[in-house]
PyMOL commands that place a pseudoatom at each C-alpha (Angstrom):
pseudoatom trace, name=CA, resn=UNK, resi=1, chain=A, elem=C, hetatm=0, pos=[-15.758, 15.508, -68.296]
pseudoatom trace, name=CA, resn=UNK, resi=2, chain=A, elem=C, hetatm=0, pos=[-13.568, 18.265, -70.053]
pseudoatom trace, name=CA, resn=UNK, resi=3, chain=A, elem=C, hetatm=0, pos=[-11.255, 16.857, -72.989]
pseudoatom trace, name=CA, resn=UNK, resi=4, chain=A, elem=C, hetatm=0, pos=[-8.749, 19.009, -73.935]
pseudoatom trace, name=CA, resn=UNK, resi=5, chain=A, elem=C, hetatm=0, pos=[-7.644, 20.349, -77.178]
pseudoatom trace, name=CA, resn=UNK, resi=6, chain=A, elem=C, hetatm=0, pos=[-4.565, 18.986, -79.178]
pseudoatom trace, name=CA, resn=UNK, resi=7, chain=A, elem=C, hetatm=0, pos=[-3.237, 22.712, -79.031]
pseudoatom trace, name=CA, resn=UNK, resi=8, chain=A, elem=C, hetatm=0, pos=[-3.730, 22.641, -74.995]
pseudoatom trace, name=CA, resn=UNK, resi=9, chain=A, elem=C, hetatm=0, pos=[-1.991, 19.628, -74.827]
pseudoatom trace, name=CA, resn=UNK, resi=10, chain=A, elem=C, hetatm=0, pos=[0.903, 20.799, -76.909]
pseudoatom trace, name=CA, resn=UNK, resi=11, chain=A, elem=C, hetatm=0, pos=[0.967, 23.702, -74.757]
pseudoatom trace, name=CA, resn=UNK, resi=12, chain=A, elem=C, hetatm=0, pos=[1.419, 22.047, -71.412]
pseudoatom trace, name=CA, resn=UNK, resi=13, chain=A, elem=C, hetatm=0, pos=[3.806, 19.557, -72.818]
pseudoatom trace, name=CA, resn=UNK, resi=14, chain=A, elem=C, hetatm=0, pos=[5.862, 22.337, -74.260]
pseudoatom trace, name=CA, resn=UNK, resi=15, chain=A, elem=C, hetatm=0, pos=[6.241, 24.340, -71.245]
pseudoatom trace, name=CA, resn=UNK, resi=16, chain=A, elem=C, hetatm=0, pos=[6.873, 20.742, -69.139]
pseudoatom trace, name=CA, resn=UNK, resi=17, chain=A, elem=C, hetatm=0, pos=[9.712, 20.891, -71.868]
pseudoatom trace, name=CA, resn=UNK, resi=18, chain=A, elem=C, hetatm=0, pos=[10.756, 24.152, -70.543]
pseudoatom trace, name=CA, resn=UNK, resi=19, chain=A, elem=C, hetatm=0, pos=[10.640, 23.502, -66.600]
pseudoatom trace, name=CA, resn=UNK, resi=20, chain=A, elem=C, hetatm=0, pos=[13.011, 20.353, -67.954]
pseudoatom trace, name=CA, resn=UNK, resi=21, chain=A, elem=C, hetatm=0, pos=[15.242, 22.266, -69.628]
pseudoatom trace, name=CA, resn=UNK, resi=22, chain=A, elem=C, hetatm=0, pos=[16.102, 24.540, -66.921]
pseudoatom trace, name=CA, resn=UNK, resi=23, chain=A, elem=C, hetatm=0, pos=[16.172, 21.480, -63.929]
pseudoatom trace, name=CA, resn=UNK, resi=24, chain=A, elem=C, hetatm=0, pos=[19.054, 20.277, -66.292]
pseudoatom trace, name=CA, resn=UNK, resi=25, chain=A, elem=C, hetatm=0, pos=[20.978, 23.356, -66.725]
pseudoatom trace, name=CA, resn=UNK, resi=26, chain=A, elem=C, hetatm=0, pos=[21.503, 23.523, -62.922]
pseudoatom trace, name=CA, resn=UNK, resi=27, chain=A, elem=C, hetatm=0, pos=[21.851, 20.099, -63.029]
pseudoatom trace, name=CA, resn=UNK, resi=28, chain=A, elem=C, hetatm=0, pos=[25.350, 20.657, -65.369]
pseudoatom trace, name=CA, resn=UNK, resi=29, chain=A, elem=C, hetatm=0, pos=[25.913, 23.567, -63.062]
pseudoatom trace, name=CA, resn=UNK, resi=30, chain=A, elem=C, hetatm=0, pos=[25.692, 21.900, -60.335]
pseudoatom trace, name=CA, resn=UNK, resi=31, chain=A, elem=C, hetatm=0, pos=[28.249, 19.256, -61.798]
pseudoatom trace, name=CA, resn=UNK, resi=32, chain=A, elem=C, hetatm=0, pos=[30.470, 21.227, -62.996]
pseudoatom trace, name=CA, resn=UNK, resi=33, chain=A, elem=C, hetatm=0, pos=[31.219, 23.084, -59.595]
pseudoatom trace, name=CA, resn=UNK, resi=34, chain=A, elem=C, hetatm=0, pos=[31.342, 19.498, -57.966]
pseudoatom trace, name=CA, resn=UNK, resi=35, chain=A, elem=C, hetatm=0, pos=[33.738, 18.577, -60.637]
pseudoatom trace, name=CA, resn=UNK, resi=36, chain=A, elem=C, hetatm=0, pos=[36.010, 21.754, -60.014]
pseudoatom trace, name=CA, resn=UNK, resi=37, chain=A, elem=C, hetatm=0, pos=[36.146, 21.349, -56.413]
pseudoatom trace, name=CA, resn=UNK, resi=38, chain=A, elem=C, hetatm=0, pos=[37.197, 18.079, -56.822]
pseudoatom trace, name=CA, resn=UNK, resi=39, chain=A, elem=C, hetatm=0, pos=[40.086, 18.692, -59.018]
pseudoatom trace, name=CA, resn=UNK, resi=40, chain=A, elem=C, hetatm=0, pos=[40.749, 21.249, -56.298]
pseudoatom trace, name=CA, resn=UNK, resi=41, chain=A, elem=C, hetatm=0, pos=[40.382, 18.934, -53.678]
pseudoatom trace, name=CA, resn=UNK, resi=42, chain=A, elem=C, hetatm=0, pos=[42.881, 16.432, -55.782]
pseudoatom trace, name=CA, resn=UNK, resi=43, chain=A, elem=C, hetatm=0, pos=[45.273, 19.501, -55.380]
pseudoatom trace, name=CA, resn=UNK, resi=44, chain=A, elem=C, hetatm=0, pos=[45.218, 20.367, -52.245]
pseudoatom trace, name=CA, resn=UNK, resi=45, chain=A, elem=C, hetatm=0, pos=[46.094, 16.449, -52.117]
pseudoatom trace, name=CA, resn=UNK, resi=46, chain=A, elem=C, hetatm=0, pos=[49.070, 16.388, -54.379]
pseudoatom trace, name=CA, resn=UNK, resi=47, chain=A, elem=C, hetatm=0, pos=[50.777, 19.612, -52.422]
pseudoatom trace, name=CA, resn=UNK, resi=48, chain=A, elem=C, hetatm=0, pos=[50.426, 17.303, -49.464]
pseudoatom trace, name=CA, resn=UNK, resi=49, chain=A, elem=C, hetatm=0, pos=[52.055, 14.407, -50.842]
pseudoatom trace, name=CA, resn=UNK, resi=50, chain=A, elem=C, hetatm=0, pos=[54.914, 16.192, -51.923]
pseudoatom trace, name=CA, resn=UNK, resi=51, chain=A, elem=C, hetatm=0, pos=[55.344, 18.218, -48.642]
pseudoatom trace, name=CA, resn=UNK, resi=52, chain=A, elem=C, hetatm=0, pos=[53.667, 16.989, -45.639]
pseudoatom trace, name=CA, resn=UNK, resi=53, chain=A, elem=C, hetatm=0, pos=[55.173, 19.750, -43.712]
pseudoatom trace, name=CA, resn=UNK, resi=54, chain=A, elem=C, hetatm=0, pos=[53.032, 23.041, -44.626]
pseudoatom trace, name=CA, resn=UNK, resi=55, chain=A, elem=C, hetatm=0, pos=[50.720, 24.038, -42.474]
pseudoatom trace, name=CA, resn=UNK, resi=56, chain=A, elem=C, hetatm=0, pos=[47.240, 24.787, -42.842]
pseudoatom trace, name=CA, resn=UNK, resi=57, chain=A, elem=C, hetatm=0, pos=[47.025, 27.802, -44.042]
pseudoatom trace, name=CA, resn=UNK, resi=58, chain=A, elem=C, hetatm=0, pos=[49.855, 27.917, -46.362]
pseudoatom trace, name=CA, resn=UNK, resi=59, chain=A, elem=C, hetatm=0, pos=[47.871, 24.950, -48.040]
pseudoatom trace, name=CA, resn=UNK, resi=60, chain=A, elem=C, hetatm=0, pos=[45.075, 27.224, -48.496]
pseudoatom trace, name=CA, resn=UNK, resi=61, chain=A, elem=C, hetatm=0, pos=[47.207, 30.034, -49.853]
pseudoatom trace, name=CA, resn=UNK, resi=62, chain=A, elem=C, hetatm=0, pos=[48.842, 28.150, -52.205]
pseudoatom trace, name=CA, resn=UNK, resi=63, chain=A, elem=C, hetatm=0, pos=[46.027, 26.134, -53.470]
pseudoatom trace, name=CA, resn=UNK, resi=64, chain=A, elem=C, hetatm=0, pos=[43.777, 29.561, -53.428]
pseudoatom trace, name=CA, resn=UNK, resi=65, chain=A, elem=C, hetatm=0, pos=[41.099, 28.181, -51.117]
pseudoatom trace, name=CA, resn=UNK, resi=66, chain=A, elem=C, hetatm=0, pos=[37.543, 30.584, -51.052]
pseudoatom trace, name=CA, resn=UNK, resi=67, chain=A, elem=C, hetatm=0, pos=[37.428, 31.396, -47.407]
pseudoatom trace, name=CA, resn=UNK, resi=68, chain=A, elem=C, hetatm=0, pos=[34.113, 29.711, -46.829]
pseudoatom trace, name=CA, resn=UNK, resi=69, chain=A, elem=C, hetatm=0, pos=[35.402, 26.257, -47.279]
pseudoatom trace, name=CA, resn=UNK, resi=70, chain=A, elem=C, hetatm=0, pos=[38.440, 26.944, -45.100]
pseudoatom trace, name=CA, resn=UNK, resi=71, chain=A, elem=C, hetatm=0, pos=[36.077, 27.557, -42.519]
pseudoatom trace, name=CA, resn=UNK, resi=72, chain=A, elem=C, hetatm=0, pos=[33.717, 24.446, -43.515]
pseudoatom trace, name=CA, resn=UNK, resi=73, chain=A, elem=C, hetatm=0, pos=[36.887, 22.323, -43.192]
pseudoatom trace, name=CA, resn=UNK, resi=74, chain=A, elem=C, hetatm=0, pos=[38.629, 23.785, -40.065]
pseudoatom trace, name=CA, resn=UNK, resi=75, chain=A, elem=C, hetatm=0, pos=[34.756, 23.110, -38.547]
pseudoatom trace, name=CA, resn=UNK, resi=76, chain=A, elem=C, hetatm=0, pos=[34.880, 19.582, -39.453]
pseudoatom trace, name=CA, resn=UNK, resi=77, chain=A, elem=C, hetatm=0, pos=[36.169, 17.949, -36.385]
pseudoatom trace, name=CA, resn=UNK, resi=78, chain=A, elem=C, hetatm=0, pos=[40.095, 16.499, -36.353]
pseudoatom trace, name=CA, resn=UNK, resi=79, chain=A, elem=C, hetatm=0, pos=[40.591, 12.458, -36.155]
pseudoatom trace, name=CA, resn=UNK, resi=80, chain=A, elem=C, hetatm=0, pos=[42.483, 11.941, -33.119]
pseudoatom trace, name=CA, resn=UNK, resi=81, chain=A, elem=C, hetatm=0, pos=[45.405, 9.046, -33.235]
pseudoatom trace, name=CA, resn=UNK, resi=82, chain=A, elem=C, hetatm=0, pos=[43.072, 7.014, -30.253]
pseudoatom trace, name=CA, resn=UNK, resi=83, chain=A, elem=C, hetatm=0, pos=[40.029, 7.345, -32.099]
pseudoatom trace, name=CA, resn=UNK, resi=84, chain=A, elem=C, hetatm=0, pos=[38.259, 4.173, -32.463]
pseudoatom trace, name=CA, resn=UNK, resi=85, chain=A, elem=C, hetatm=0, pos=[36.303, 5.622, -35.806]
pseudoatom trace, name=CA, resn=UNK, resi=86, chain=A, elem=C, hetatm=0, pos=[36.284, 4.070, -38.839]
pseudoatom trace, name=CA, resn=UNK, resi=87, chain=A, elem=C, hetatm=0, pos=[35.490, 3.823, -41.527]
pseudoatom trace, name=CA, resn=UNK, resi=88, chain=A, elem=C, hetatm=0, pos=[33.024, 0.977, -43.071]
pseudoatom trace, name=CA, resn=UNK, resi=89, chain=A, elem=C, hetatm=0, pos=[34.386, -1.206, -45.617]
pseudoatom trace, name=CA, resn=UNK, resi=90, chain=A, elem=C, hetatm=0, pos=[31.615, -2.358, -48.446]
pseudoatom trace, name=CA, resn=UNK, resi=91, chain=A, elem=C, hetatm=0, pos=[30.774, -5.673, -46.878]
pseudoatom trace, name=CA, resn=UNK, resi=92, chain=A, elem=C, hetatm=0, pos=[29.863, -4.306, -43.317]
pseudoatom trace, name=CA, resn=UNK, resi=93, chain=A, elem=C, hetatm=0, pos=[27.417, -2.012, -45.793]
pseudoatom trace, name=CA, resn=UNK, resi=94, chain=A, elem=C, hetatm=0, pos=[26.054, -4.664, -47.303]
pseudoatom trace, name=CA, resn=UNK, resi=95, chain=A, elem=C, hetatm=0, pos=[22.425, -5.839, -46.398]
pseudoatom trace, name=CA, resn=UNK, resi=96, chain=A, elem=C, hetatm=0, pos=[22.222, -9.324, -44.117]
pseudoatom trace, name=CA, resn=UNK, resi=97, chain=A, elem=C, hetatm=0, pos=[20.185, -12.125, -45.481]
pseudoatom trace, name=CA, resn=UNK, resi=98, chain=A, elem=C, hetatm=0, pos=[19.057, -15.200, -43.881]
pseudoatom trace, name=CA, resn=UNK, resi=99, chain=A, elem=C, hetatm=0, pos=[17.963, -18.347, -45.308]
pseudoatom trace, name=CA, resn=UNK, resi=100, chain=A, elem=C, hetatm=0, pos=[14.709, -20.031, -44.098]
pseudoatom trace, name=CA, resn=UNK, resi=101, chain=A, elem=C, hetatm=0, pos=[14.109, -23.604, -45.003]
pseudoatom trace, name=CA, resn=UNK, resi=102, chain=A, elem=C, hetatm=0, pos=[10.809, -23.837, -43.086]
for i in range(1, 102): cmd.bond("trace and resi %d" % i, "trace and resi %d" % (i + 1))
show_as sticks, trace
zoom trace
């Protein structure tokens, strides 16, 4: 059995300390761009709301779109007024229990 040294055991815990750092810093990157294309996406819903009438791709002009999620969103397929889709509310998510007595 092989104990290890105090100054081994600093070492390894200081570069765990290291590999931690960096997993947060793209962890804050990470957020950040989630929380900039959100405000975009709150954007792109406000220039809706106040004109319902521009099309697609003046929305994407005006809110300055990157071309790459134009093309993720035009893939996404378009609700259709017949479609039976919906979505759940929170209690059809919610788990099912049943009550035994026996």
């Amino acid at each position: 059995m092989t104990s290890k040294t105090a100054e081994e055991t600093i070492k390894e815990l200081h570069n765990e300390l290291n590999a931690t750092k960096k997993s947060l810093d793209q962890f804050r990157k990470i957020t950040g761009e989630i929380k900039q294309r959100a405000e975009e996406a709150h954007q792109l819903l406000e220039q809706l709301k106040s004109n319902p009438n521009l099309s697609e791709s003046q929305i994407f002009e005006s809110a300055d779109v990157p071309k790459n999620v134009q093309r993720f969103i035009k893939s996404i397929p378009k609700a259709r007024d017949d479609d039976t889709t919906r979505p759940q509310t929170s209690h059809e998510d919610a788990p099912v229990f049943e009550h035994n007595d026996a």
